[in-house]
C-alpha positions in Angstrom: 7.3 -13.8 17.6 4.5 -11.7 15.6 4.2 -8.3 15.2 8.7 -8.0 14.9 11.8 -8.8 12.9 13.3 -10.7 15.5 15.3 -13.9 13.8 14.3 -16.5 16.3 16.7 -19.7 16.8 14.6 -23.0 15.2 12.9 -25.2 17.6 11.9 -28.7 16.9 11.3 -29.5 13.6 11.2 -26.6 10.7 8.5 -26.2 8.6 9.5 -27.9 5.2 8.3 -26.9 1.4 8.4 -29.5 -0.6 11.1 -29.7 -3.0 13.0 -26.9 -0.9 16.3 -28.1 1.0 16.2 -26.4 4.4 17.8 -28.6 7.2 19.5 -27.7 10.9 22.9 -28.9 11.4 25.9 -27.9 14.2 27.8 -25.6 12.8 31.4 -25.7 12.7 33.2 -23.6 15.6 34.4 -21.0 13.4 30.5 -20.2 12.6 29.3 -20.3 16.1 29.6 -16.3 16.7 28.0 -16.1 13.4 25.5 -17.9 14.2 24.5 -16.9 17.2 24.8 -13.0 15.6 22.0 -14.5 13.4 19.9 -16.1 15.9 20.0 -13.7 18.7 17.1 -11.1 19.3 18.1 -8.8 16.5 16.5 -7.6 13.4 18.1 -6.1 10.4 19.6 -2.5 10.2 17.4 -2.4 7.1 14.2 -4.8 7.2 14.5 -5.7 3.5 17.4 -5.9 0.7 16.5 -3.6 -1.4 17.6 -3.3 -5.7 20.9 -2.2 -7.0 23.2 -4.9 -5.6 23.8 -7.1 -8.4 26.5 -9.5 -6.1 23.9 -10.2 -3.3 21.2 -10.7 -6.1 23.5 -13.2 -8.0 24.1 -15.2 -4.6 20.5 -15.1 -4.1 19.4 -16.1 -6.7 22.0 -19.2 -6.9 20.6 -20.3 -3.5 17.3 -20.0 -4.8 17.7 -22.1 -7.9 20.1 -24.4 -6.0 16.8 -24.8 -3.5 18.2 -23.6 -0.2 16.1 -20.3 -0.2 12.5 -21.0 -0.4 10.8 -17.3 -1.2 10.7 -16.0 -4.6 13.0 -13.4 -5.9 11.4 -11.5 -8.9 10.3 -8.6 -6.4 12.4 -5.9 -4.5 13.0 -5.4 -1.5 13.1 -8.2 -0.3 12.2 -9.4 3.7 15.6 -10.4 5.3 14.4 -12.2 7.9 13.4 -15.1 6.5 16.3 -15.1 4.6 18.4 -14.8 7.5 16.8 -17.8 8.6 17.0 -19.8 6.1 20.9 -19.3 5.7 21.7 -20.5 9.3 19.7 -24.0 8.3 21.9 -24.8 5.4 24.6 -27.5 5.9 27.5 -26.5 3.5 28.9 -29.7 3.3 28.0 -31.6 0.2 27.7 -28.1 -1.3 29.6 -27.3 -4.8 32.6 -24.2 -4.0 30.3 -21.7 -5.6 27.5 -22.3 -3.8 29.7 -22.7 -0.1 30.6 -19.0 -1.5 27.3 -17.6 -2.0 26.1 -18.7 1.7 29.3 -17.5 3.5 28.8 -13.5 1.9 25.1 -13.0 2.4 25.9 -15.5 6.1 28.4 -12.4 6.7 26.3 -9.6 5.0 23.5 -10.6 7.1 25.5 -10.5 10.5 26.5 -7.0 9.0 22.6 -6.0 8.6 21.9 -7.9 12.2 21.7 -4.8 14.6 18.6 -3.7 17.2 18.6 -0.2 18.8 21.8 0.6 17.0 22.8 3.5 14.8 24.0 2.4 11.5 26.1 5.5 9.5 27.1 5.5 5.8 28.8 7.7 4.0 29.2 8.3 0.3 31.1 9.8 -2.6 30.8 9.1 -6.6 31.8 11.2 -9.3 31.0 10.4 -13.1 31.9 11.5 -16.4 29.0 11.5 -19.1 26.4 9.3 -16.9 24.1 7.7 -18.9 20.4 7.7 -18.1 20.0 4.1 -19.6 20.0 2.4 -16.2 20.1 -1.2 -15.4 19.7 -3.3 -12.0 22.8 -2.2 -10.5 22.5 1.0 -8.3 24.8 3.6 -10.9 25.5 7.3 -9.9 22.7 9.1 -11.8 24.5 12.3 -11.4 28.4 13.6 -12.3 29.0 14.7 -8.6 27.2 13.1 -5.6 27.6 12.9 -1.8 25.6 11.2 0.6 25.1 10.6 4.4 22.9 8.1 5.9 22.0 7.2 9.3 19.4 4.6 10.4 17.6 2.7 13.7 15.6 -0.3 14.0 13.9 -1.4 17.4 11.6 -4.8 17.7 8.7 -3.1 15.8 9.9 -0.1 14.4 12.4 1.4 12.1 14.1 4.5 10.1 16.5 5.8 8.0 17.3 9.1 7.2 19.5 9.5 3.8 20.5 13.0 1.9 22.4 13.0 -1.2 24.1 16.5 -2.5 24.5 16.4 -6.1 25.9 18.5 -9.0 24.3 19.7 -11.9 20.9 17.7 -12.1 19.0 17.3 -14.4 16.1 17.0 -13.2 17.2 20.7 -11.1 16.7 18.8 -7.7 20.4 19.1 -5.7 19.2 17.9 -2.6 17.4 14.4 -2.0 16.2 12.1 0.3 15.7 9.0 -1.3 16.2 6.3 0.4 14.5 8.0 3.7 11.7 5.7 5.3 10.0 5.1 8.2 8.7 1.3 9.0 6.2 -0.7 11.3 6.0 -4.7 11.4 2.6 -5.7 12.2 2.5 -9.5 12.2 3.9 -10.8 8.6 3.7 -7.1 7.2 6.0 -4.6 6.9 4.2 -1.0 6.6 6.4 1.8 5.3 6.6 5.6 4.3 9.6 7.2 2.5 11.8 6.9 -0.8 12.0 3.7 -1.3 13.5 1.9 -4.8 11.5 -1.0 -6.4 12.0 -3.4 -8.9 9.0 -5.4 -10.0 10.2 -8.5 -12.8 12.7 -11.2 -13.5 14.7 -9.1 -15.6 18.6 -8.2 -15.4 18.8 -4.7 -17.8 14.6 -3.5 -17.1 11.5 -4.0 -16.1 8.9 -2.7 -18.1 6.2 -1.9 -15.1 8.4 -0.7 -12.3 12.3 -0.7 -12.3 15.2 1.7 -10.7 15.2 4.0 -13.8 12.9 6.9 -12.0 14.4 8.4 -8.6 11.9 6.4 -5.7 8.8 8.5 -5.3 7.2 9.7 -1.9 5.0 6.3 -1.1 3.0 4.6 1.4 3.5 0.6 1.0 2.7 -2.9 2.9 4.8 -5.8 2.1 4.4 -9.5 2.9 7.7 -9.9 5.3 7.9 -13.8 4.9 6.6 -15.8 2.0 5.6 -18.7 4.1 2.7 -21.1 1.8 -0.7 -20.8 2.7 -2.1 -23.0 5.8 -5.3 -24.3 4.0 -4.6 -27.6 1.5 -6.4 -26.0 -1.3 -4.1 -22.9 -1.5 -0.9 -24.6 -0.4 -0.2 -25.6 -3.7 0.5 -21.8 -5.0 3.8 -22.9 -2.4 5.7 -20.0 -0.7 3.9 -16.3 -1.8 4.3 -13.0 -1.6 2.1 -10.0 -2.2 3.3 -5.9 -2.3 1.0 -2.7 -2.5 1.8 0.7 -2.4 0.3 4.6 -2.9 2.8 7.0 -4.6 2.7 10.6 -5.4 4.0 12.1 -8.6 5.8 14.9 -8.8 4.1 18.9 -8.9 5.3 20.0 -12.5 3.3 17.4 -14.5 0.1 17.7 -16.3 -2.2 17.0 -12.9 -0.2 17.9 -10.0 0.8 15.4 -7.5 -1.0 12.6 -9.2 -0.8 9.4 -7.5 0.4 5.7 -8.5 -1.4 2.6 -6.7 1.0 -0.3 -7.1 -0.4 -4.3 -6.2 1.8 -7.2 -6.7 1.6 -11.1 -6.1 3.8 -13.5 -6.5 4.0 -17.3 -6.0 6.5 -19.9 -6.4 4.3 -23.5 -6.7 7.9 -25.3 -7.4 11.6 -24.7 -6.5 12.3 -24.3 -10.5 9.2 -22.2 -11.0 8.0 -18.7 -10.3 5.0 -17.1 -11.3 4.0 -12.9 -10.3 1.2 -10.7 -11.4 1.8 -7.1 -11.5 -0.5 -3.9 -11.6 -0.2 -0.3 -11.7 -2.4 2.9 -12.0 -1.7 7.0 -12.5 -5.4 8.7 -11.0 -5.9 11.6 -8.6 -4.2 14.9 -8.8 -5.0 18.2 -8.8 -8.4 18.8 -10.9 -9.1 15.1 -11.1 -11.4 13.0 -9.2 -9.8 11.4 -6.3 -12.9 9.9 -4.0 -13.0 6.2 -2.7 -15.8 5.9 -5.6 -13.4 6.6 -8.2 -10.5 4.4 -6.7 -13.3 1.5 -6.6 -14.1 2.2 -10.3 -9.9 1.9 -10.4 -9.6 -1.5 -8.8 -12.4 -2.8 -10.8 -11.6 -1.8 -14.2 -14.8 0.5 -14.7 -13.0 3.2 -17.1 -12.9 2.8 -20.8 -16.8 2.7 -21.1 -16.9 6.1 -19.2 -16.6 9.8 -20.5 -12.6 10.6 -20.4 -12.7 13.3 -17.8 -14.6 10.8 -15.8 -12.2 8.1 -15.8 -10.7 7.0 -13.1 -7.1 7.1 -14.5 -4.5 5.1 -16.6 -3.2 1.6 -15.7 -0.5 -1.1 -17.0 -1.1 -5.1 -15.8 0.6 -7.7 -16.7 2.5 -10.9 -15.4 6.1 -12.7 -15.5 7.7 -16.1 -15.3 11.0 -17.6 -14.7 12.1 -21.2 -14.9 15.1 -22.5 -13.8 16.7 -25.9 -14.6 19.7 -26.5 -12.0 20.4 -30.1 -12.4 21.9 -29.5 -15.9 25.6 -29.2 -16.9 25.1 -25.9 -17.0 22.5 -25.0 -14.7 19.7 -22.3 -17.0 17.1 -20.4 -16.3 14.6 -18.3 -19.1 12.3 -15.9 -17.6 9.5 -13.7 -19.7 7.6 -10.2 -18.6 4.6 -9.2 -20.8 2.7 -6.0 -19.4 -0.4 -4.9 -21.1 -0.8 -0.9 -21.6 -4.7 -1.4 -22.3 -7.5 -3.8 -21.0 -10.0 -5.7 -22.7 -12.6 -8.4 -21.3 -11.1 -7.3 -17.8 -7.5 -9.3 -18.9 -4.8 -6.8 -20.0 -4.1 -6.1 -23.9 -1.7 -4.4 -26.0 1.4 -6.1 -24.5 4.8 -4.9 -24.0 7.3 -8.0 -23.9 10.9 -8.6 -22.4 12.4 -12.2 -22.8 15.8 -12.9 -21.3 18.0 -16.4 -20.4 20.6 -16.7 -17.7 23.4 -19.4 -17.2 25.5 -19.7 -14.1 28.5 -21.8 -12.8 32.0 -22.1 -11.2 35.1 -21.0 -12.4 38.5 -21.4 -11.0 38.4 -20.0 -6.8 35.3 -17.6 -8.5 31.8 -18.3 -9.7 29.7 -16.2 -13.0 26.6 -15.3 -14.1 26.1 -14.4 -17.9 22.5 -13.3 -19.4 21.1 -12.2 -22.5 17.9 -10.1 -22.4 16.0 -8.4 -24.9 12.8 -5.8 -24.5 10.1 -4.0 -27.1 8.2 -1.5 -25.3 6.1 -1.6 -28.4 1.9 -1.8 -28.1 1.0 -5.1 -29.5 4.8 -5.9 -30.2 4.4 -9.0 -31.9 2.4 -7.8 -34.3 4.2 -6.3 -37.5 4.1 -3.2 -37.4 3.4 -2.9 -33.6 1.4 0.0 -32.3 3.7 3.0 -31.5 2.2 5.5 -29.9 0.7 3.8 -27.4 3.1 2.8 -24.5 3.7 4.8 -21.2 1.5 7.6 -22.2 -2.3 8.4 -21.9 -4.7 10.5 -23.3 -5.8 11.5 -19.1 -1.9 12.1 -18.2 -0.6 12.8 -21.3 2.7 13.6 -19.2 3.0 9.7 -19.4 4.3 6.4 -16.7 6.8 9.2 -16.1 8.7 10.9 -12.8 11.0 13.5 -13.2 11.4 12.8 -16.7 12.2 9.4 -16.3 10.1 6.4 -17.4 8.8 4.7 -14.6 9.1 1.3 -16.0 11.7 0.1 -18.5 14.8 2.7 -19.3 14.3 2.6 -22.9 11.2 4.6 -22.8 8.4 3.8 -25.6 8.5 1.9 -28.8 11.9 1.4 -27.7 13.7 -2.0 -28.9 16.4 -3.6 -26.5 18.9 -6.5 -26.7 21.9 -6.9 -24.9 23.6 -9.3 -22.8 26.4 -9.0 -19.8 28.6 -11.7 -17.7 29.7 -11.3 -14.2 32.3 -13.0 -12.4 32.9 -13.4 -8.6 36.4 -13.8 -7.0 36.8 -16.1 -3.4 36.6 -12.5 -2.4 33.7 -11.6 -3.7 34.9 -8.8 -5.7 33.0 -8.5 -8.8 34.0 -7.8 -12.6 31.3 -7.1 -14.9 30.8 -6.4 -18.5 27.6 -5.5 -20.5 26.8 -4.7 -23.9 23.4 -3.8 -25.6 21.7 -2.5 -29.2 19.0 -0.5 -28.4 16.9 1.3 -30.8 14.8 4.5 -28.8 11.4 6.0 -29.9 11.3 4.0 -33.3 8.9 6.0 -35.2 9.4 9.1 -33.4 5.8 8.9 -32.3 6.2 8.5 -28.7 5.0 11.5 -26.6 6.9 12.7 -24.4 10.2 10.6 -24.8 12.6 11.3 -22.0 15.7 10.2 -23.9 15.0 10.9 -27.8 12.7 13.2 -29.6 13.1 11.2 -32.7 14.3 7.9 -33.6 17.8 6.8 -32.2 20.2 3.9 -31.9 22.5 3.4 -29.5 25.3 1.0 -29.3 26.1 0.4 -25.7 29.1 -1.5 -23.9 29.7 -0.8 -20.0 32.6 -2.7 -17.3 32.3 -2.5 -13.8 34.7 -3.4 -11.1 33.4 -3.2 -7.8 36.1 -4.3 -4.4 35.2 -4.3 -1.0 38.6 -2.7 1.5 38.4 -1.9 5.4 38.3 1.4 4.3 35.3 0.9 2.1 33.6 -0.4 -0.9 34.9 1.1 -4.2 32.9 1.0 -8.0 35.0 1.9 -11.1 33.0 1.6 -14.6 33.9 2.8 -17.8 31.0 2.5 -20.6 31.4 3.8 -24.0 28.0 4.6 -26.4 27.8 5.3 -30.1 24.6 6.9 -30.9 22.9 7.5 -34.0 20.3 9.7 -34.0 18.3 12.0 -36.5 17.2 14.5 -33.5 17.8 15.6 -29.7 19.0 12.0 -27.7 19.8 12.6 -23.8 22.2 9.5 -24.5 25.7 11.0 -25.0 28.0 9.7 -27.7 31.7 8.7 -26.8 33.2 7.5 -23.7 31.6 8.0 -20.3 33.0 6.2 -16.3 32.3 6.3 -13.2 34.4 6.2 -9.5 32.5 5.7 -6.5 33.1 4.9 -3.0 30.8 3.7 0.0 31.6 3.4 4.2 29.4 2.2 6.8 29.9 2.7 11.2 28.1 0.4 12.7 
């Protein structure tokens, strides 16, 4: 039904992508309720699946590459209707143990989410010794103390969620938040939303180098494609299932132009089940003393700035695009995915690239399955030339406060002319409880040129290892970590030195 979330039961045949596995079947008795909690007129306590959750992105993704989920996953949040959807078509027999694994938690997670003119609570609690500011994907305390309280509603058309967080000692001298606070409206395939609202633009497991988790979620305004069903016309369908995702923040008041805005656009396509191809673009303009006019956000979207006078500019912008190809079929099933984001522009393409390379393997292992990754980052101008351009990246000569919010880089957590390479493994138990372990060399603000550096003032290394356990009880989902960091550095880092952990604990009342 347009214009709602419902998950409506399949009628007749489905609509079938090429290359993509999607088939009805009866399902066994035990997965009747399940299904029917699926099917029935419900939408999602939360219309999307938003970042942090590196289990439900590891059984997405496995479905994805396995060709039983037909959107692409390089952008969050994610619709979960269509995902919803998809998981009550797949016939688990023939399927490998892993994969029967992967559809059984996010078939059960998605019952969980399945809930209409309900009030969903959650509670939580994390304490942390020494938390480090160099974030990845999974949703960390940023904070030593926090305590938080959600509550949230969705109807047929609308939704909300009201979350506070209480924290101790922050840094960033905010002890109260609401991130994670939204309201939402589906208008046909679109999901319109207001609130705090994490993103993570890129195929990458440790950073994204235009939009990631590292920054707290600013105030936006944002549209996203719900479904990424392929275009109707014959000439288009090729570009296969597609997504697209745009958005207006606001920056922060203490900054060099007050309450600055972001404009975020995003499209992404997948043409074949092994291939997925985005485009990404991003822009600091308005704020207090700068032009802020539809004439100015024209000159924005068309790229009518460099040949004007500096105070006339419309504002700063990063573009770029990012890949990832998968190869199932093999012994050892691998993907490689790429992110290259361009800090200038020249002859309207971007230029002066920032580049993040990573590979991923995946595969069964005793009653469990794992994931293992290596991934490395230079957030370098031009950083495949020798010397690259430092300088240059995540700051501007217009907001010389920089891709930065609340003293956090916007894009990848190493900041400028930082260098990155690390890798981490996870395993799954039949449980789904996850161990995790991480490890990365990362060299910050290399020629201590970068202005503005949020986590050195002059070059740094930092040698980085990190375990996570994370177990799911009635009483609640627990996360333990302990991390240790030896740091080198020849001025002020933010990245202490010596052993750090974390304890945290999570309950939801539906």
């Amino acid at each position: 039904m347009a214009g709602d979330w419902r998950i409506a039961v399949p009628v007749g045949r489905p609509r079938e992508v090429p290359g993509i596995r999607l088939v009805r079947h009866p399902l066994p008795a035990g997965l009747l309720g399940l299904w029917l909690s699926l099917h029935a007129a419900t939408a999602p306590a939360e219309p999307w699946i938003g970042p942090g959750d590196v289990t439900l992105r590891h059984d997405l993704q496995r479905l994805a590459d396995a060709g039983l989920l037909s959107g692409p996953s390089m952008s969050w949040p994610i619709g979960w209707s269509q995902v919803a959807r998809e998981l009550g078509r797949i016939e688990l027999q023939g399927l490998g143990a892993g994969e029967r694994r992967s559809v059984e938690r996010l078939r059960a997670r998605a019952a969980r989410e399945t809930r209409t003119r309900g009030i969903t609570l959650e509670a939580g609690l994390a304490a942390a010794a020494n938390p480090t500011p160099l974030r990845t994907f999974e949703d960390s305390p940023r904070e030593e103390g926090e305590a938080s309280l959600a509550a949230d509603w969705v109807g047929e058309r609308f939704a909300w969620k009201l979350a506070g967080t209480v924290v101790v000692d922050p840094d960033d001298d905010q002890e109260f938040r609401a991130d994670g606070t939204y309201v939402a409206a589906s208008l046909g395939n679109w999901m319109v939303s207001a609130g705090y609202l994490d993103r993570w633009w890129g195929p990458g497991w440790q950073g994204s180098l235009i939009l990631s988790n590292n920054a707290r979620p600013m105030l936006s305004i944002a549209a996203d494609r719900n479904e990424a069903t392929p275009f109707d016309l014959p000439v288009l369908r090729w570009l296969g299932p597609w997504r697209l995702s745009t958005f207006m923040q606001q920056f922060e008041h203490d900054r060099d132009y007050a309450y600055a805005l972001l404009f975020g656009l995003r499209g992404e396509i997948r043409p074949h089940p092994t291939l997925q191809l985005a485009a990404s673009r991003t822009a600091q303009w308005c704020g207090e003393d700068r032009p802020c006019g539809l004439d100015t956000f024209w000159d924005l979207l068309a790229g009518n700035d460099n040949d004007q006078a500096l105070d006339e500019q419309p504002g700063n912008q990063l573009a770029g695009f990012d890949a990832r190809w998968s190869w199932p079929g093999g012994r050892v099933p691998l993907a490689l995915y790429a992110q290259a984001i361009g800090e200038d522009e020249a002859g309207f393409m971007p230029s002066k690239y920032l580049g993040l390379f990573g590979a991923e393997a995946w595969g069964d292992l005793g009653n469990g399955s794992w994931r293992a990754h290596v991934e490395y980052a230079d957030t370098a101008c031009d950083f495949l030339a020798d010397p690259p351009e430092f300088g240059c990246a995540y700051t501007n000569s217009i907001y010389y406060t920089g891709y930065r919010y609340l003293d956090r880089a916007v894009g990848h957590t190493i900041d400028a002319d930082g260098e990155s390479i690390g890798g981490g493994i996870l395993f799954l138990d039949e449980r789904g409880w996850r161990w995790e372990a991480q490890a990365r060399n990362i060299k910050l603000n290399r020629a201590g040129a970068a202005t503005g550096h949020t986590l050195a003032d002059a070059p740094a290394r930092v040698l980085d290892i990190a375990l996570v356990h994370e177990s799911s009880h009635a009483w609640g989902t627990m996360g333990v970590s302990l991390g240790y960091g030896d740091v080198d550095a020849s001025g002020t880092v933010a990245v202490e030195d010596g052993w750090r952990g974390f304890l945290s604990w999570r309950y939801e009342v539906r």
